[in-house]
N, C-alpha and C positions, 0 to 999 in steps of 0.2 A: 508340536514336537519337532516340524519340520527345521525349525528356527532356531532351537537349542543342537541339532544335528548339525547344524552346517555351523556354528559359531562354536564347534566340538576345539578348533585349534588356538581358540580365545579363552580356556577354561584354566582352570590352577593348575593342574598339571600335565601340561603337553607333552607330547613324545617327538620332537624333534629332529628332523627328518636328516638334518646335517647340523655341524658343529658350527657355532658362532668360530669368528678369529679368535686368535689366543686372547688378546683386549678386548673383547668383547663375552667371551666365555667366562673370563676372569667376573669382567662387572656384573654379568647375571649371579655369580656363583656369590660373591658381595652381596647385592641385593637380597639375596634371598637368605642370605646368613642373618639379615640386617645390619649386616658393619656400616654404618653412616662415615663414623672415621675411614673404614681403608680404601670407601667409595671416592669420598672426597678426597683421597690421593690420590687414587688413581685417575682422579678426572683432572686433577689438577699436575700430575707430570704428563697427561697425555693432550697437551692442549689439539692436539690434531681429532680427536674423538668427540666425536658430537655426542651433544647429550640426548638430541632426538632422533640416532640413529634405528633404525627400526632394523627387526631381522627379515631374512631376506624372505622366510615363509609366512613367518605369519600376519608381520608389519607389526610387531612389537618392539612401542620404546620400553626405556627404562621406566618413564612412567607408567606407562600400560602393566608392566609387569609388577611391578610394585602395588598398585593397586590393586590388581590380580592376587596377587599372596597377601595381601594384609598388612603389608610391611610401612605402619604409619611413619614412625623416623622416618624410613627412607623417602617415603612420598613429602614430606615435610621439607625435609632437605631440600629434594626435587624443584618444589615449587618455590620455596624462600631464598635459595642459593645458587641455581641454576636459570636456566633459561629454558626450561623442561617447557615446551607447548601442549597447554592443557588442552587444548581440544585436538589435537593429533588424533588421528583412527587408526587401526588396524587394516592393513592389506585386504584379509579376507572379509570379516563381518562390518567393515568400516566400525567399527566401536569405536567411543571414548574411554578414558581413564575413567570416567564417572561410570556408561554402562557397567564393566568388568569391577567396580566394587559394590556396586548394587546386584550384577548375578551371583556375586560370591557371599554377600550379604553380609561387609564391611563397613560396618555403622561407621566407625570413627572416620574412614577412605574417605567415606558421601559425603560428611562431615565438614571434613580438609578441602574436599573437591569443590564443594558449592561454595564455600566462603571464599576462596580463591579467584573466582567467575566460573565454574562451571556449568556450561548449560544443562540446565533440566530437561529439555527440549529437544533436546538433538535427538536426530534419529540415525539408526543404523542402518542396513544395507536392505533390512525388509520395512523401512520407516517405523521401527518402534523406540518408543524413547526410554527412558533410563526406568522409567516405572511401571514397561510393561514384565519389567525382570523381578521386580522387589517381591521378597520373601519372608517379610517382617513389617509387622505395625511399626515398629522406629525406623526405620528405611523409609517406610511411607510417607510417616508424617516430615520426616525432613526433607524429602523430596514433593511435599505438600508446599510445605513453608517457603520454598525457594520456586514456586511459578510451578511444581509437576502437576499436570492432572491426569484425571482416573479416568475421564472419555475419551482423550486423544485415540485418534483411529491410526492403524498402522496401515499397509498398502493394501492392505489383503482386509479392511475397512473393521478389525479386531478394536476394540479399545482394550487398554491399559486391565479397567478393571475385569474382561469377562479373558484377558489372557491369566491371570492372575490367578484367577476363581478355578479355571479350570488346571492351574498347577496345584492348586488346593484339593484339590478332588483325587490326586493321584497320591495323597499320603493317606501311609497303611493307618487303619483306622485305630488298629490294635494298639498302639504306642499310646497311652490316656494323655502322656505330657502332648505330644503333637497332635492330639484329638482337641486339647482344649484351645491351643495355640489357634490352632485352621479353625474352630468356631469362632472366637475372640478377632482374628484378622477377618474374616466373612462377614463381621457384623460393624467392623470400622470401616472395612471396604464399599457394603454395600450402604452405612450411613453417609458417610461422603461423596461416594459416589450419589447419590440422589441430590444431596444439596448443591455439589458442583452441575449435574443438571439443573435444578431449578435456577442458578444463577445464569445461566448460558440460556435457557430460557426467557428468560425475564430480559435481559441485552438484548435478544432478538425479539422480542415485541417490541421493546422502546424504538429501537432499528427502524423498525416497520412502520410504527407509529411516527417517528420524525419523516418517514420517507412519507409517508401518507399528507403530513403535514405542509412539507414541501409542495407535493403534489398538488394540496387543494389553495396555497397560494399562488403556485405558479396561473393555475384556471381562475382564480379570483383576477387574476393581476389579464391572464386574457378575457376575462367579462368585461375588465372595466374599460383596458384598449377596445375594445369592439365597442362596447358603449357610444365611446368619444368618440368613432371614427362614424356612427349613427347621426350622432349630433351634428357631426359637421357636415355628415352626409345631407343632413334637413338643411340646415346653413346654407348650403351652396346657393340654391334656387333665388333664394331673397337677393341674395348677394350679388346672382348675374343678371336677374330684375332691375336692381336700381343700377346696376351698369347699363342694362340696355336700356333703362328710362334715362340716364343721363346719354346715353349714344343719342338717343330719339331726341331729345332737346337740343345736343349740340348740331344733331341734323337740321332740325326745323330754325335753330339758329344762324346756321351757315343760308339755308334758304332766305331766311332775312335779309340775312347781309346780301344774298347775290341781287335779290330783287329789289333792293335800295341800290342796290348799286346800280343795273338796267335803268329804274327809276331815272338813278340822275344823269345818266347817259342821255337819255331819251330828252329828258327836259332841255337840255344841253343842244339837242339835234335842233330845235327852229332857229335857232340863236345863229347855228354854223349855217342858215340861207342868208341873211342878212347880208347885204352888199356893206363891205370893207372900203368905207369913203377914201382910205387912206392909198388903197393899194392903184399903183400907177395905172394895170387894165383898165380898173374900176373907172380912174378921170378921162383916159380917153375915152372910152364910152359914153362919159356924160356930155363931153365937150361934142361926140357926134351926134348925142340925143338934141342940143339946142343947138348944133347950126341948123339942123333940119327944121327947126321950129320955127328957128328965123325966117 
């Protein structure tokens, strides 16, 4: 109730705490006459008047209010001739044009409003959406049809359908037409409302299950790196084996070479005694070896 209390200045008929301007007081007094023609006059010699002027209390446009009384032409107008912003809200309950024909429970408004784009979805200032208002099976199912659902949770963590149930619960029972009414709406409500759970259900196990799925490739895909980095882990060993067998060969080959080489140094050494017939010491020596002889 908290919620229908504070969105009291959003309802059909407000008591309005100050007077619009004279153009302004004029186009409500239009609107609600439903003069389509002498609206479209006056919007049209007052090019200075926005069409989405809102009042200063409540933050009502001309749309808001129109859809608020019922006033289909006018809202038709609105949205086909104007520049009327459908999603506008209200100052105080931040509302749209769709909430306020759904609390007023303006089939034909809802109608106008969704096929125009308006969001089913939107939320008001306590986060409830256009369908946690509806007061009728044909309010519902059109707000069904166009994306509304019966679980959406509002801030206060309410869904749609148990806000609903329990405005149903406050009509006098006495009345048999609105005894049969609130049975008939309780038994679309609460059928819907379960299939829309079991769909929202089912999406979230798939969910679960692709994430699961994910999960157990990503671990597959690290089993099999870990694998291979095993394998090459075994790999190394061999690998720095025949290198050190090829180091140890080109060792013991380089010692080859050094000791062929000493070898032929060495061989080389008796050769470098050998007296040098040629070299000039070498003939005086000899020539003093035979005069002695002589």
């Amino acid at each position: 109730m908290e919620e229908f209390d504070a969105l009291l200045d959003d309802l059909v008929s407000p008591t309005y705490a100050d007077k619009w301007a004279s153009k302004d007081a004029t186009a409500l007094d239009l609107l609600i006459a439903g003069d389509v023609d002498g609206l479209r006059h006056l919007l049209a010699l007052s090019p200075s008047m926005s069409v989405n002027a809102r009042h200063p209390t409540s933050g009502r446009s001309l749309l808001h209010d129109a859809a608020a009384h019922g006033q289909k032409e006018i809202v038709k107008f609105l949205l086909q001739d104007t520049e009327a912003d459908i999603f506008l809200r209200t100052m105080l309950g931040r509302c749209t044009a769709l909430h306020l024909a759904v609390m007023n429970n303006h089939r034909a408004i809802v109608f106008l409003l969704l096929s125009h784009g308006a969001d089913s979805l939107s939320r008001d200032r306590f986060g409830s959406t256009p369908m946690h208002y509806a007061k009728s099976i044909s309010v519902a199912k059109l707000l069904l049809q166009y994306g509304g659902e019966l679980t959406a949770n509002n801030y206060k963590r309410k869904n749609a359908l148990e806000c609903i149930l329990a405005e149903l619960a406050l009509i006098d029972d006495t009345d048999e037409e609105q005894q049969l009414h609130r049975i008939e709406f309780e038994k679309f409500l609460k059928w819907h409302g379960e299939n829309e759970y079991k769909i929202k259900l089912a999406k979230l196990r798939e969910h679960k299950k692709a994430i699961a799925a994910e999960h157990e490739n990503d671990h597959l895909h690290h089993r099999h790196h870990h694998h291979h980095s095993i394998l090459q882990h075994h790999l190394t060993p061999d690998h720095d084996l025949k290198q050190g067998t090829g180091a140890e060969h080109g060792s013991k080959s380089s010692s080859g070479k050094a000791k062929t080489s000493r070898n032929t140094i060495n061989s080389k050494t008796p050769g470098q005694t050998k007296v040098n017939r040629r070299d000039p010491s070498n003939r005086s020596l000899h020539s003093n070896q035979s005069s002695m002889s002589g």
